[in-house]
TITOR-247438 format. One line per 2 residues: number of its first residue (from 0); for each residue x, z, y of C-alpha. Coordinates in Angstrom, 3 decimals. Example, Ala and Ser with C-alpha at 12.3 -4.5 7.8 and 13.67 -1.06 7.14 Angstrom:
<nodes>
0> 12.300/7.800/-4.500; 13.670/7.140/-1.060
</nodes>
This chain:
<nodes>
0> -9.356/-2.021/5.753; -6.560/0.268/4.607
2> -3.109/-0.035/6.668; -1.152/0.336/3.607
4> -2.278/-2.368/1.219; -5.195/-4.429/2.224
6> -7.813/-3.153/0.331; -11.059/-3.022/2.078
8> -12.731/0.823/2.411; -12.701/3.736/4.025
10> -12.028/7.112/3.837; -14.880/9.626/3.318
12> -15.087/13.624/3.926; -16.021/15.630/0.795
14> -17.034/18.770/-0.227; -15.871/20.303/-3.620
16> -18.822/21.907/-5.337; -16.302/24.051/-7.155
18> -13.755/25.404/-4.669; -15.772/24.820/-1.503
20> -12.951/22.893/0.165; -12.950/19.702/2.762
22> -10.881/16.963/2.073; -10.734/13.087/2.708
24> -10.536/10.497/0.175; -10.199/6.468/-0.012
26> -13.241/5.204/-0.813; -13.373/1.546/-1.582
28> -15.517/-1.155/-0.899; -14.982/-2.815/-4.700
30> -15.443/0.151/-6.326; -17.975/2.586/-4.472
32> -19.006/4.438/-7.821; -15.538/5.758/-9.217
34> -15.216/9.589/-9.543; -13.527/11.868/-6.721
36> -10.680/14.245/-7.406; -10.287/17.696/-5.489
38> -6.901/17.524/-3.677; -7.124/21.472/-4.198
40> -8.236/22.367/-7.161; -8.210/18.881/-9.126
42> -11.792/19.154/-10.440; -13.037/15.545/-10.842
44> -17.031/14.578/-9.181; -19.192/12.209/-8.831
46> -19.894/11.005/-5.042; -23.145/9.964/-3.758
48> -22.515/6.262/-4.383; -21.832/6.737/-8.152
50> -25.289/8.976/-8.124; -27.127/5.775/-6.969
52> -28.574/3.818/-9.622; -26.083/0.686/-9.967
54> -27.855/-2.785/-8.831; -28.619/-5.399/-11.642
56> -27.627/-8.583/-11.159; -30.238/-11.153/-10.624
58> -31.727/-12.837/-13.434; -30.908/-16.655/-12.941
60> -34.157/-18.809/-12.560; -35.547/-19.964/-15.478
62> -36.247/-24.212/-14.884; -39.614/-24.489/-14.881
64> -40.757/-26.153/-18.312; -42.343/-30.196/-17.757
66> -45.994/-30.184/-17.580; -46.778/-31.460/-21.500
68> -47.869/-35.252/-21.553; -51.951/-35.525/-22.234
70> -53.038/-36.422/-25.683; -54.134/-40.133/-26.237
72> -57.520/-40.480/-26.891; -58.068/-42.714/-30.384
74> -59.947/-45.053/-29.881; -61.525/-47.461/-32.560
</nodes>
């Protein structure tokens, strides 16, 4: 949980792919696939968590449909 406001995360170590250079970033817990900025040269990345397929919701149960009654028989 950050000191500053509350807001549950961490911070994570990156690597820019363009400049090469470490740096630390927030990384919260609501948000995990947001895009990273380079402190140093400002070019904007995805992280791993934003790479990761997102996670569908789960389809609510359908109610199962009641059995249909038998057909009376006519009888004469």
């Amino acid at each position: 949980m950050s000191i500053e406001g509350g807001m549950s995360g961490n911070q994570k170590r990156f690597v820019c792919p363009n400049c090469g250079k470490v740096f630390f970033a927030w990384r919260p817990d609501t948000a995990p696939g947001v895009k990273v900025k380079c402190y140093f040269c400002k070019h904007e990345f995805e992280d791993e968590a934003a790479k990761r397929p997102r996670a569908q919701p789960a389809a609510p149960a359908t109610p199962a449909t009641p059995a249909t009654p038998a057909t009376p028989t006519a009888e004469n």
